[in-house]
N, C-alpha and C positions, 0 to 999 in steps of 0.2 A: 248256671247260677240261680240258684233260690229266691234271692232276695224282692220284693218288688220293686215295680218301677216307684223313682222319687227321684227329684232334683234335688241334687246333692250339693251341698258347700265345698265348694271347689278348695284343697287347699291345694293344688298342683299346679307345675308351669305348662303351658302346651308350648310345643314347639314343632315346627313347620318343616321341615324336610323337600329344601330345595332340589336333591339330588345331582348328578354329574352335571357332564357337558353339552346334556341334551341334542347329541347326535342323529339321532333318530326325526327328532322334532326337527333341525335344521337352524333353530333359535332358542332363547331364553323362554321355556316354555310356563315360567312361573309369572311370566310379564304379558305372555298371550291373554287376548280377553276373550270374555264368555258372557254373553248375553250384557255386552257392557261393563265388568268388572275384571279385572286380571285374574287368573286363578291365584296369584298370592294374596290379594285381596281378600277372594272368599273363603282362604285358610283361614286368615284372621280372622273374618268375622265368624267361622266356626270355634274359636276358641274366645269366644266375649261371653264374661263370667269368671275367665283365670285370671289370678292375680296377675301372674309373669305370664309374657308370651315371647317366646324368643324364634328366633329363626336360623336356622344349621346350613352352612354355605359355603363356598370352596375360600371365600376371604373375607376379612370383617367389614370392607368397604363394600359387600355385594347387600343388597337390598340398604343399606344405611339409610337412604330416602322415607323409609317406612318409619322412622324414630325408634323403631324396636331395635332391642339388642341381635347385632350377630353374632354367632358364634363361628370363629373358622376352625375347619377339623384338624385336628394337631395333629391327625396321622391320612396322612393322603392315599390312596392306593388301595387301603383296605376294606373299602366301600361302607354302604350304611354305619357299619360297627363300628369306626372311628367317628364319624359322628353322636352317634349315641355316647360315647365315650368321655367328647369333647363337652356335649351341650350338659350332660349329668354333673360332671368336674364344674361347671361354669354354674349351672341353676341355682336361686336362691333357696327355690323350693327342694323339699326332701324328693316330692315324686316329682317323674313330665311325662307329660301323655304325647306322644310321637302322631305326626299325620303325614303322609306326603303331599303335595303340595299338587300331582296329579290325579288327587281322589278328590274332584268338588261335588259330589253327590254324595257324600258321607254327612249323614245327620248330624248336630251337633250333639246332640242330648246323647250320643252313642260314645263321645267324646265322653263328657259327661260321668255318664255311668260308668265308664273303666277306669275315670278317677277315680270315683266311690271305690270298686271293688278292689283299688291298689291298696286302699287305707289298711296297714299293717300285712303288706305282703309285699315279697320285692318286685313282683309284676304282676300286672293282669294283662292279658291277651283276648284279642276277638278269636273264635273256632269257628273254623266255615269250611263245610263237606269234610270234617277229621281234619284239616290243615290250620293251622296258626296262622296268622295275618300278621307278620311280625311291626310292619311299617306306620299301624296302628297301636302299638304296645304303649301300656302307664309301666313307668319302673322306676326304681325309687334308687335313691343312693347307695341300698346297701345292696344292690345290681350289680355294683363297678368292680369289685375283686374277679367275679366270675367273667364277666363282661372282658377285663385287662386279660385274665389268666386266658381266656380263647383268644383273644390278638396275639398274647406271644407264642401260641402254640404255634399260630398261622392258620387257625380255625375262624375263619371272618361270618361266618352265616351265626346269622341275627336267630333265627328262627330254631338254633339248638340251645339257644342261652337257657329256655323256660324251661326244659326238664331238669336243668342243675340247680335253678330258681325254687324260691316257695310262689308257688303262679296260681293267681284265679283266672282259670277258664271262661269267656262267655259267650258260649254257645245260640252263633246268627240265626239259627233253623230253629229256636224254640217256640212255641208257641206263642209264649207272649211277646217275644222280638220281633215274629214273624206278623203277629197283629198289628204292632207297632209301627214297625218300621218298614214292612214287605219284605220281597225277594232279596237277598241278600245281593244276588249280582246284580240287581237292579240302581244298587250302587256304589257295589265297588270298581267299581269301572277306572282302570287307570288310562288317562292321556297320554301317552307318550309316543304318539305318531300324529303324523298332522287328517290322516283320514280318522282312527277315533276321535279327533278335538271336534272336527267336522261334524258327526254323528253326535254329539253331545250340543249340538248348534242348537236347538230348543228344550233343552233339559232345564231343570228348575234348580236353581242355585241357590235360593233362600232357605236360611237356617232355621229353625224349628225355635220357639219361644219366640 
């Protein structure tokens, strides 16, 4: 992506990507804390600045405590993609910027910028080493035809929606990302065992701005 960096006028929902049953973790791993804060905590305050912040969950009573809107997946089974499906259908906003709820070393302002770069396009996507990062994607309303048409194929992966898309690319390893923000695995690092949460035991959770 060309464009420079600038704090952009959010006009986008974000929304939180609680994920499954957290089997792996052994517990609610959006409710584990981290240096003090829950990781679904520090999703949210990774999206302070969005109008709408909603949160995508197996049922509308799961995080309710937060006051934020939930959203539950109308179609169970078919992983992320029914979520993305359910939270688009519900959002006020045209675009939502997606985050998992296991990535708390994700910059906000990286949020951010892939709302800017959704502005008149049905996605934008983070690139890292050639790969889409799909669990991080902005995608707008007019997403959901293509998004429905792969559910009924039985095509659930998130991460082939963007070449049927009009998708802005932005590319983690560029130079000025890379000044910005550093190594790109540096954080995306997902939790989802209890020895990575462990190893993020001194990481820096605070959001950027």
């Amino acid at each position: 992506m060309d464009k420079p960096f600038t704090k952009y006028d959010i006009s986008a929902a974000g929304c939180i990507l609680t994920g499954g049953q957290s089997r792996r973790m052994g517990t609610d791993k959006a409710l584990m804390e981290l240096n003090g804060k829950t990781l679904l905590t520090i999703a949210i305050e990774r999206f302070k600045g969005f109008p709408e912040i909603l949160i995508s969950a197996a049922a509308s009573e799961h995080y309710a405590f937060t006051g934020l809107r939930v959203v539950p997946d109308e179609r169970p089974g078919i992983g992320p993609l029914g979520g993305f499906i359910s939270v688009l259908r519900a959002a006020e906003s045209d675009i939502v910027c997606f985050m998992p709820v296991d990535a708390p070393l994700v910059p906000a302002e990286i949020l951010h910028l892939l709302a800017g770069a959704c502005s008149g396009k049905d996605a934008a996507v983070p690139m890292y080493k050639g790969s889409v990062e799909p669990m991080m994607a902005c995608l707008s309303k007019a997403s959901l035809p293509v998004l429905e048409r792969m559910a009924a194929e039985g095509n659930y992966k998130v991460a082939d929606a963007f070449i049927l898309l009009d998708t802005s690319y932005v590319t983690l390893e560029s130079p000025e990302m890379l000044q910005k923000f550093g190594e790109p695995s540096a954080y995306l690092i997902n939790v989802n065992d209890k020895v990575s949460f462990e190893k993020l035991g001194s990481a820096d959770t605070g959001a950027p701005f």
